[in-house]
N, C-alpha and C positions, 0 to 999 in steps of 0.2 A: 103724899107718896110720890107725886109727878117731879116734885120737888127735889126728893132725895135719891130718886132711880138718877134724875140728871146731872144731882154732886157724884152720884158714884160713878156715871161711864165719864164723868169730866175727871175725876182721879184715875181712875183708870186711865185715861185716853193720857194723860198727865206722864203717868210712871213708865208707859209702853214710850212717850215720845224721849225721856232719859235714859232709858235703858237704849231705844234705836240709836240714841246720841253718843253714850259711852261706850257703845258694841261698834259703831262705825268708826268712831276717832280711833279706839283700840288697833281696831284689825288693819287701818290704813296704816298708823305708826309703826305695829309689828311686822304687816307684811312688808313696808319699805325695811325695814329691819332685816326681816328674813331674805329679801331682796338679796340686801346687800351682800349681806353672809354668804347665801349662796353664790354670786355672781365671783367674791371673791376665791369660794371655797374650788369652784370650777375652773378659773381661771388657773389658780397656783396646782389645781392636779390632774385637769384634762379633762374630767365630766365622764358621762359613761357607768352604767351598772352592774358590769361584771370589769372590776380592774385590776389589773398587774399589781404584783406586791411593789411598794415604795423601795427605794435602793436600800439596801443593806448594805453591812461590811462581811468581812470574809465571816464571820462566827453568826450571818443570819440575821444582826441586829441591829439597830438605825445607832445614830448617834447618842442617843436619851435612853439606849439599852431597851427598846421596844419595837416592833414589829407593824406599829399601829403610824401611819404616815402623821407631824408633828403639826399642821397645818389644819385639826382639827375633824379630817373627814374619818367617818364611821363605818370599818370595813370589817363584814363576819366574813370568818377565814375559816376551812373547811379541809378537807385530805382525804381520804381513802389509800390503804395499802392492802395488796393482798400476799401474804407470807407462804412458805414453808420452811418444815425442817424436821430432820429426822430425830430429833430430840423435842418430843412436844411438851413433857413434866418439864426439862430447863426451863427452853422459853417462856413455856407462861409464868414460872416462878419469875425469873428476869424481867417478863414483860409489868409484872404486879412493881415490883423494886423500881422500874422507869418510871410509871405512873408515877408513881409516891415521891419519887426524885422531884418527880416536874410538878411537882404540885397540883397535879390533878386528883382525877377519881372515875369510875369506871357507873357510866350509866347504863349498861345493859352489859350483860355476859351469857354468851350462851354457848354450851358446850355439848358435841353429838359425837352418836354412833358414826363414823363415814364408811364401815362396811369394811371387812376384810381383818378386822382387828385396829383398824387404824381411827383416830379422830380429828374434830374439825372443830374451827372456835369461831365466832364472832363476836367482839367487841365494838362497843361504842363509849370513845373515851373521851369528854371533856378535861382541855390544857388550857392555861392561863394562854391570850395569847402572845406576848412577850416569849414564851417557852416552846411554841409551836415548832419553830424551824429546827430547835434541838433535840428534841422529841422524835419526827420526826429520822433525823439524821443517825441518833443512838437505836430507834426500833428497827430502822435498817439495815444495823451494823449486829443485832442479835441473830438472824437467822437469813436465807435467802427471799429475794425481795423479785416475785411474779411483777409486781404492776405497782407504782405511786405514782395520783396526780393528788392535785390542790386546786383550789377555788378562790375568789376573793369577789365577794359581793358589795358595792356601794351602795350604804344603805341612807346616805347624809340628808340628804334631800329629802326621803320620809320624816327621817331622825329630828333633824331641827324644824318642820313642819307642825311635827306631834307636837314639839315644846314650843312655839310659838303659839298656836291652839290654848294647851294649857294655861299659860299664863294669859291669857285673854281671858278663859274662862274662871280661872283665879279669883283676877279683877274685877268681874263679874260677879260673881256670888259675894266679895269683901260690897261691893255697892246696895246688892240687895240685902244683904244681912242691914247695910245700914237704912237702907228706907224700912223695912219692917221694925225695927227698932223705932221709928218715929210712926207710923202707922197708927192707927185709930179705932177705923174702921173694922168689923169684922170681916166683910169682904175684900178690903186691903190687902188684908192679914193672909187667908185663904190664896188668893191671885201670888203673894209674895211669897210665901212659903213651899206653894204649887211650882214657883220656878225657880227656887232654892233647891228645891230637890230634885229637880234634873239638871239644873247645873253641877251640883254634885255626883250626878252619876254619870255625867258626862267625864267631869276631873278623876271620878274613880276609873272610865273610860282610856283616856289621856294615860293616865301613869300606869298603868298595868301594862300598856304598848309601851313607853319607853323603859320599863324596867325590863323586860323581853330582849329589846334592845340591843339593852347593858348589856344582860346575860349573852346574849348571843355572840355581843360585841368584844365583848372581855373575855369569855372562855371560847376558845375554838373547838370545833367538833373534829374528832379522827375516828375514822371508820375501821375498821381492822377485820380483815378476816386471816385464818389462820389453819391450814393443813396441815397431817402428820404423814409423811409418805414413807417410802422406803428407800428413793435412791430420788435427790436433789434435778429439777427441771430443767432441762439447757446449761447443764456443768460440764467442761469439757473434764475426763478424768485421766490422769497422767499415764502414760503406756506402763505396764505390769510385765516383767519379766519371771521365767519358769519359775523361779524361785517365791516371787512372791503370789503366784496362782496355785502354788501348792499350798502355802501358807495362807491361800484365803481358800483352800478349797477344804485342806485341814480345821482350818476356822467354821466355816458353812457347817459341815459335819458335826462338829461337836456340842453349834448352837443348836443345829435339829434335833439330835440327841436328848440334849437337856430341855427341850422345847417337848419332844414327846415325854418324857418323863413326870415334865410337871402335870401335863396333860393329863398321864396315867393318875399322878398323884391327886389331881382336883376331880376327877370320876369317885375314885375312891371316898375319897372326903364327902362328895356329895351324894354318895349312893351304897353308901358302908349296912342302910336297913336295910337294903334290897339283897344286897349281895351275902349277907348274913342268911337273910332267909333261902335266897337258893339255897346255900351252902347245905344248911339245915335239909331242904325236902333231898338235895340230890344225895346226901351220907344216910337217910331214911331210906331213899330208893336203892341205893348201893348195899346196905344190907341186907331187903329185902333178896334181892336178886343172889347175891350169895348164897342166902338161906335157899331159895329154891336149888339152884347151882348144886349143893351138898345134898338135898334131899334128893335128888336124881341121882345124884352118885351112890348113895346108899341102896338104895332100888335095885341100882344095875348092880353093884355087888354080891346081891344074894341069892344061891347057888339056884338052880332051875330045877335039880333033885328032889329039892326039900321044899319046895313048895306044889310037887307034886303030889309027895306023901301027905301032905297037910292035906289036898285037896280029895284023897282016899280016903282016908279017917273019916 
């Protein structure tokens, strides 16, 4: 027994000293690797976590018809707009038809009451980001534009860090796969499959953060909100002479009109059992009251003679 306790922590102490060997040769080759990468990556774009978009040409697009600087670095790119416009059924129709242009898709939509009869939108739109700056450019040519800014995150330094990681850990588990396959022992077996499976959950680790990444990386985020108002914010409006203040007062007028009317008409629509049934008790009571009305007339018609006679008899 003293025998084979000391082949086993001597295997052991065996397989932890290859593993220490292939984990430290790994990580020094990759990190000089990732070194370099980075040393260049910073060099050719200035370093720094929140960075300026790379030069475009006049239509938004670098040279290679993308948005994404050619030099390899990893930037999510982000925007916020806040809109209005006195047409809210247009533009969101419009606003749906630009998405679907730019090849996007609409991650959240939410649309409210804002009081007064009027409504309010909030979008969150993932765009290719190649398409971002046209995007953009077209949702602010649909309606009036409160506020746009933009963002641009560096994200390279995580980015290629993650992926250098992974493929350490790769490397790693392709080694242990292969000592377990030569393994014997049943505690071998156990000890090597015990770190097979966290090294796997580590690589499931690893690629779930670089495909996040990607996604972040490749689709840009636009925020949107959207009011429906009645008269356009900070617009200056052309001076109106007599003529056309009667013609928009004529106008005013005839929208109130037909504005009470539908009114009238959707009461009706929605209250036709109600209004039925008064109708019903007030033409019951209306007869009623008639009826008394004519018996009092008859009353008072009849001579005051003859009903003294009667009262002699």
């Amino acid at each position: 027994m003293k025998r084979r306790g000391w082949k086993s922590a001597l295997a052991l102490l065996l397989i932890a000293f290859l593993l220490a060997g292939c984990g430290a040769s790994m990580s020094a080759s990759e990190t000089a690797s990732s070194a370099q990468t980075g040393e260049a990556d910073t060099a050719s774009y200035g370093g720094g976590t929140d960075m300026s978009y790379a030069p475009v040409d006049s239509k938004g697009q670098t040279q290679e018809g993308t948005t994404q600087p050619e030099n390899g670095t990893k930037l999510i790119r982000t925007a916020q707009l806040r809109l209005e416009t006195t047409d809210f059924d247009g533009v969101t129709a419009s606003l749906n038809e630009l998405v679907a242009k730019s090849k996007g898709y609409f991650e959240s939509t939410s649309i409210q009451d804002a009081g007064g009869g009027y409504r309010s939108a909030d979008y969150t739109v993932r765009v290719p980001a190649e398409n971002l700056d046209a995007f953009l450019s077209e949702a602010g040519a649909l309606c009036h534009v409160l506020s746009q800014s933009s963002n641009a995150q560096d994200v390279s330094e995580n980015y290629y860090d993650t992926q250098g990681r992974l493929k350490t850990q790769q490397t790693k588990l392709e080694r242990l796969q292969a000592l377990l396959a030569k393994a014997e022992k049943m505690e071998d077996i156990i000890t090597l499959e015990s770190a097979i499976s966290d090294t796997e959950q580590t690589i499931d680790n690893l690629s779930g953060t670089l495909q996040h990444y990607d996604s972040q990386v490749n689709d840009s985020t636009v925020t949107i909100s959207l009011n429906e108002v009645y008269k356009l914010s900070n617009v200056e409006e052309p001076t109106i002479g007599f003529a056309g203040r009667v013609s928009a007062a004529f106008a005013s007028g005839w929208k109130n009109f037909t504005s009470v009317l539908e009114s009238v008409a959707f009461f009706i629509a929605y209250g036709w059992p109600w209004i039925l049934l008064l109708a019903v008790v007030a033409t019951a009571a209306g007869i009623r009251y008639q009826g008394s009305i004519r018996k009092k007339k008859l009353q008072s018609a009849v001579p005051s003679g003859k009903t003294e006679e009667k009262t002699e008899k």
